[in-house]
C-alpha positions in Angstrom: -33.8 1.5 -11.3 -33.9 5.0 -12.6 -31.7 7.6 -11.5 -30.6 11.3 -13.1 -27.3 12.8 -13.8 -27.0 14.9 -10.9 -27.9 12.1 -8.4 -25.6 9.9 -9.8 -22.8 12.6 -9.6 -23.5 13.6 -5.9 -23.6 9.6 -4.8 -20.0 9.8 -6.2 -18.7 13.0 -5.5 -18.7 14.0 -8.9 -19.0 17.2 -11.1 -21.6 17.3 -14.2 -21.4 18.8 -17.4 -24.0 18.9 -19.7 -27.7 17.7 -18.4 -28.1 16.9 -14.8 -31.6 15.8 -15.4 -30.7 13.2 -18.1 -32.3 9.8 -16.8 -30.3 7.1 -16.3 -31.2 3.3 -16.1 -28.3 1.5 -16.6 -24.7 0.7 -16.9 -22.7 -0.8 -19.6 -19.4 -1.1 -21.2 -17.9 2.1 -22.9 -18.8 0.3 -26.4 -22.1 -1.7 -25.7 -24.1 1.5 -23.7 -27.0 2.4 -24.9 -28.3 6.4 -24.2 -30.2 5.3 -21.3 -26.7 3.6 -19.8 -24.0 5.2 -18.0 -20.3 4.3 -18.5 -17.1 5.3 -17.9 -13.8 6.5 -19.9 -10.5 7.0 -18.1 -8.2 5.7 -20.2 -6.8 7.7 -23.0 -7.6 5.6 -25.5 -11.3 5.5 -24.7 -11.3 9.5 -24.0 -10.2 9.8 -27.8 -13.2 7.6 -28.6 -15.8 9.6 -26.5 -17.6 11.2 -29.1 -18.3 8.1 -30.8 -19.9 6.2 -27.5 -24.0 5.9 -27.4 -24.0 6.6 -23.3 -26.1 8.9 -22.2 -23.7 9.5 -19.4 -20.0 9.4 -19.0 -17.5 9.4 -16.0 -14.4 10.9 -17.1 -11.0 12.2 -15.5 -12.0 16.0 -13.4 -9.3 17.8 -16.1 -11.5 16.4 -19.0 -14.6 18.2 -20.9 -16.6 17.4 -23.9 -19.4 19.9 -24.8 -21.5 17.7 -26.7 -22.0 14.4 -24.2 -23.3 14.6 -20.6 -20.5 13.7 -18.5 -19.6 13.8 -15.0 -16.1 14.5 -13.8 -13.9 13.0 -11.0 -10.6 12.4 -9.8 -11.2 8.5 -10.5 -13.2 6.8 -12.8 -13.1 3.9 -12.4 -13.6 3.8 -8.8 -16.7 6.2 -9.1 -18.1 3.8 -12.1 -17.4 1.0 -9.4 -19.8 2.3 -6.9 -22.0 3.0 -9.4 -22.3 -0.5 -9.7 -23.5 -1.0 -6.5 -26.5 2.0 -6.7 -28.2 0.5 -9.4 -27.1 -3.2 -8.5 -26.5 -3.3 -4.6 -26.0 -6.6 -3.4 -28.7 -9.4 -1.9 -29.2 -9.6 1.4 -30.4 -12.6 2.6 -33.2 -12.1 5.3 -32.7 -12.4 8.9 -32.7 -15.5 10.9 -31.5 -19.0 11.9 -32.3 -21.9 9.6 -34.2 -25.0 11.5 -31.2 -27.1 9.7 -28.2 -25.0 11.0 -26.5 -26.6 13.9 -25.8 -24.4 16.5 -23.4 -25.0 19.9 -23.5 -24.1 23.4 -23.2 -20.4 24.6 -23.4 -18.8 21.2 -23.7 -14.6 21.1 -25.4 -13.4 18.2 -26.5 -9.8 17.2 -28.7 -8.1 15.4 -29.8 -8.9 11.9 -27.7 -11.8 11.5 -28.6 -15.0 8.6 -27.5 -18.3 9.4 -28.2 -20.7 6.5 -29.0 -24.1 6.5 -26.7 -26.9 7.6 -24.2 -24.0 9.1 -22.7 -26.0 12.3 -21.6 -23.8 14.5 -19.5 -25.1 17.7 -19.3 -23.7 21.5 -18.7 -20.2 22.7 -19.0 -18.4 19.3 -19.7 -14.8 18.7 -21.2 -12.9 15.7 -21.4 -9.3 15.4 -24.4 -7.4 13.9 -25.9 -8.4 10.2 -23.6 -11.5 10.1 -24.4 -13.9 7.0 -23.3 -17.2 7.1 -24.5 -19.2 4.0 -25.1 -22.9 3.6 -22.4 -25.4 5.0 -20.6 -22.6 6.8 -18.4 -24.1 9.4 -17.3 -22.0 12.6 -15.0 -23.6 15.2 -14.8 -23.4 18.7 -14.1 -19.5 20.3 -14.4 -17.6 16.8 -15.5 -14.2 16.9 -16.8 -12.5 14.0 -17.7 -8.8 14.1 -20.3 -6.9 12.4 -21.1 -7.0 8.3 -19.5 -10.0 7.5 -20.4 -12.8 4.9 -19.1 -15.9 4.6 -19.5 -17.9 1.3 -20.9 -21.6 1.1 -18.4 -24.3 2.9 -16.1 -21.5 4.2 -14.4 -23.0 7.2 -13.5 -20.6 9.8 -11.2 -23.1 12.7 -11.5 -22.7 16.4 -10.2 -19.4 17.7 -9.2 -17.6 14.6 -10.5 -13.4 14.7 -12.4 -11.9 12.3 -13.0 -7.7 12.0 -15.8 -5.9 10.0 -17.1 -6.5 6.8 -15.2 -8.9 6.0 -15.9 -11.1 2.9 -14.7 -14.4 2.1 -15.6 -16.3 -0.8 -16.5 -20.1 -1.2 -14.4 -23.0 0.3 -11.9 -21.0 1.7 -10.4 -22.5 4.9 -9.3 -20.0 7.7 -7.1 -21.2 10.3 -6.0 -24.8 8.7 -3.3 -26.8 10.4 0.5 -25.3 9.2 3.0 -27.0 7.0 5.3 -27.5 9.6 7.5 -31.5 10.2 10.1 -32.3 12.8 12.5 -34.7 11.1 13.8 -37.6 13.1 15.4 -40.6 11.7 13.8 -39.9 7.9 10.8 -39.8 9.0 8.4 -36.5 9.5 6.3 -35.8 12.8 3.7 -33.3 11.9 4.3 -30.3 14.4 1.3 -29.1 16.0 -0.1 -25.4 15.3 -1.3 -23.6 18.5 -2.0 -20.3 17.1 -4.6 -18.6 15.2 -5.3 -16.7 12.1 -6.6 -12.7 12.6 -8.4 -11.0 9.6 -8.9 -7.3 10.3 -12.0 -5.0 8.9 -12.6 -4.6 5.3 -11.3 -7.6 4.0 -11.8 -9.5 1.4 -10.5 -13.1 0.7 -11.3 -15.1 -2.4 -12.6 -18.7 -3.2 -10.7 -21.4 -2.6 -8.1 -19.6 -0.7 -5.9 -21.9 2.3 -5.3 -19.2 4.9 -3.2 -21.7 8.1 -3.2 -20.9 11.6 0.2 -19.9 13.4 2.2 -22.4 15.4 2.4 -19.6 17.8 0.2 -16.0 17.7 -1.0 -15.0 14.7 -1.1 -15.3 11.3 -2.1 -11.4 10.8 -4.3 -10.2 7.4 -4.5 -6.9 7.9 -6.8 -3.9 6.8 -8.1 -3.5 3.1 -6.2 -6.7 1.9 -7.7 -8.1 -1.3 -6.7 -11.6 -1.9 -8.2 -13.3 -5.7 -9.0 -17.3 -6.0 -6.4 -20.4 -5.6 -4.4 -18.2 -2.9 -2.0 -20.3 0.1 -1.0 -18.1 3.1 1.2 -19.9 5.1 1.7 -20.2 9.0 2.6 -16.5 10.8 2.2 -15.0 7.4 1.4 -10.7 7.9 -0.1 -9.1 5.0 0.1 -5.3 5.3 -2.7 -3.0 4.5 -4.3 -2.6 1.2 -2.0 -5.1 -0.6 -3.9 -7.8 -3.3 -2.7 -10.9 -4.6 -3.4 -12.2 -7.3 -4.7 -16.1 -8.3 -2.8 -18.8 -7.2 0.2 -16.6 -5.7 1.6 -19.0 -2.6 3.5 -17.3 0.4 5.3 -19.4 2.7 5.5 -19.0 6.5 6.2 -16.5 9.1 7.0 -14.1 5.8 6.2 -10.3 6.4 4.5 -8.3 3.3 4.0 -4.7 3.7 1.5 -2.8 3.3 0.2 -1.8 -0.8 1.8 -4.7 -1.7 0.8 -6.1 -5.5 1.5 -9.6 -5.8 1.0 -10.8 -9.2 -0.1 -14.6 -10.3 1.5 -18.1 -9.6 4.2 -15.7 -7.8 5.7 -17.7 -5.1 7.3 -16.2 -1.5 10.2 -17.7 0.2 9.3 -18.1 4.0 11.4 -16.1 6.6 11.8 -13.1 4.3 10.4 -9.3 4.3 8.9 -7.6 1.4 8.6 -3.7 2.4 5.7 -1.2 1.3 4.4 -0.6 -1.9 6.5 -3.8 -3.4 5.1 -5.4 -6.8 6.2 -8.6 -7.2 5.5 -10.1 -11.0 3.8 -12.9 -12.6 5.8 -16.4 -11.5 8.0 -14.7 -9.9 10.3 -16.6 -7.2 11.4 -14.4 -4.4 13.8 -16.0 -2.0 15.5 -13.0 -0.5 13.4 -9.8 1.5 12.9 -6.6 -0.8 13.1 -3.1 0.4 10.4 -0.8 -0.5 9.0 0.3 -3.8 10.8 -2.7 -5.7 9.4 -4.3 -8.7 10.7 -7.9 -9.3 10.2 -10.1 -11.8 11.5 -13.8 -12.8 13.4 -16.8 -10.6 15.4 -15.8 -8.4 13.8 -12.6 -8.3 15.4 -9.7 -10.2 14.6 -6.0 -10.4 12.1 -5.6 -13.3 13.6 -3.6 -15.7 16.9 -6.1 -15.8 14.7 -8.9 -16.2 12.9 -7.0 -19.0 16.5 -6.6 -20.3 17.5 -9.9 -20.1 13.9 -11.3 -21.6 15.1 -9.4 -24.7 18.8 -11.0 -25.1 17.0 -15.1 -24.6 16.2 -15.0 -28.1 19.8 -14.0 -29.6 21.8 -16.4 -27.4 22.3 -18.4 -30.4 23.8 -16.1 -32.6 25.8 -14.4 -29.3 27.4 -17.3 -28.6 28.2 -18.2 -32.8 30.0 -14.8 -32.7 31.7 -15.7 -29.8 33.2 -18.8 -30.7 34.4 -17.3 -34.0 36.3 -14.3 -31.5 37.7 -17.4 -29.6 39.2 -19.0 -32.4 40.9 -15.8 -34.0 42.1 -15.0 -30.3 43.3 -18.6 -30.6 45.2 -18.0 -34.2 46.8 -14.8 -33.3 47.7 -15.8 -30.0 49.6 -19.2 -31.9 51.1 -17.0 -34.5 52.5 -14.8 -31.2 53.6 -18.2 -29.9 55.5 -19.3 -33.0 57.1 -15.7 -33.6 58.8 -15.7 -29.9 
């Protein structure tokens, strides 16, 4: 694919300095591009380097210039250099139509444009929206609906009833709608309760491989708008996700848990269940969180502390040793004055 300067700076919204017909044919990394590559520098580190990079194109910060390098300007780099990405690599689509090998139930509604790969079994009283792909070993349970751009991975499950919006993505063997953790106790021993709910994904979604997304025992267990979720992720029963938050790989949130919307939640963090984590919240690496969090907190460590005392805290671990030598020494002079006091009265 070949495309100049200028094109590439309208497809993004950008500004160019230097030559708008300068042909472009690729993208690289800020140190590996070649003249006929276009990359991107937002960082100051790699701004200070720019005069040193072989690209014949750059996407810098809209404040930024640099006479001697064809660049073009925008608010955000590295979003622009992301759809750039997808002009001169847009994704695969696989081509219309039902595989002889797919399995498909009674009273399914399909629309336009849709792929359904082989050995997809699809049960009763389905419906898929328009452009639908559904690769090999998809599973769709009874009374799902699906609306339009949506792909599902190889051996995604989606389980009867559960709603998903527009383009949506979800990545391989991720199961939607799964059977809650939830036990009555009686006499030591644990009767599994049964989940009558479903799980609701809304549009623009995108769920990663692997992830274990479980139905509610009763409504929903809501991902909303924009929500990114990485690999290894467990969502548990009447979970709600607010808009554009991500989690990260192998986060776990227990159930009937509300996260607010722009919500970062880092790796191996783990959520309480019954709890509230309000807007624009970033919860840490391995973090625990047991208690809800008002808005804009960052937590870190287990139980869950405000960031910067954690970061605090991290920095006293390694002189424990010699705190607690001094102190001893302070007890035992408190100890000898306090006995000379003793023998003077």
């Amino acid at each position: 694919m070949e495309m100049t300067v200028a094109q590439i700076a309208r497809a993004i919204g950008g500004r160019v300095v230097g030559d708008p017909e300068k042909k472009i044919t690729g993208i690289a990394p800020f140190e590996a591009a070649t003249p006929d590559d276009i990359t991107y520098a937002a960082e100051v580190k790699y701004l200070k380097q720019i005069g040193a990079t072989r690209a014949g194109a750059v996407i810098v910060p809209a404040k930024f210039n640099l006479d001697t390098k064809n660049l073009i300007q925008v608010d955000n780099p590295e979003a622009a250099f992301a759809k750039v990405i997808h002009l001169f690599h847009p994704t695969a689509r696989p081509a219309a139509g039902v595989s002889p090998q797919a399995s498909i139930g009674n009273n399914l509604v399909c629309g336009e444009d849709c792929h359904i790969g082989p050995f997809v079994a699809i049960q009763d009283e389905v419906r898929l929206g328009n452009r639908v792909v559904l690769h090999p070993q998809v599973t769709i349970g009874k009374r799902v609906v699906i609306g339009d751009d949506v792909e599902l991975f190889p051996n995604v499950t989606v389980s009867d009833g559960c709603r998903i919006g527009n383009r949506v993505t979800i990545h391989a063997g991720t199961v939607i709608g799964s059977e809650g953790f939830g036990h009555a106790v009686e006499e030591g021993r644990y009767h599994t309760i049964k989940h009558l709910g479903i799980v609701q994904i809304d549009d623009d979604v995108e769920i990663g491989a692997l992830n274990a997304i479980d139905r509610a025992r009763f409504g929903k267990t809501w991902i909303q708008r924009g929500v990114k979720t990485d690999n290894l992720i467990q969502i548990a029963h009447n979970v709600t996700i607010g808009e554009d938050s991500v989690i990260a790989a192998q986060a776990g949130i227990a159930g009937s848990t509300t996260i607010g919307h722009h919500v970062r939640i880092a790796g191996q963090a783990g959520i309480a269940g019954h709890i509230a984590l309000g807007n624009h919240v970033t919860i840490v690496g391995q973090a625990g969180i047991g208690q809800s969090v008002p808005d804009g907190e960052i937590l870190s460590g287990t139980p869950g502390i405000p960031h910067r005392l954690w970061l605090r805290v991290q920095r006293l671990f390694p002189r424990l040793p010699e705190l607690h030598k001094k102190l001893t020494q302070v007890e035992k002079r408190l100890q000898k004055i306090e006995e000379k006091q003793d023998g003077k009265s």
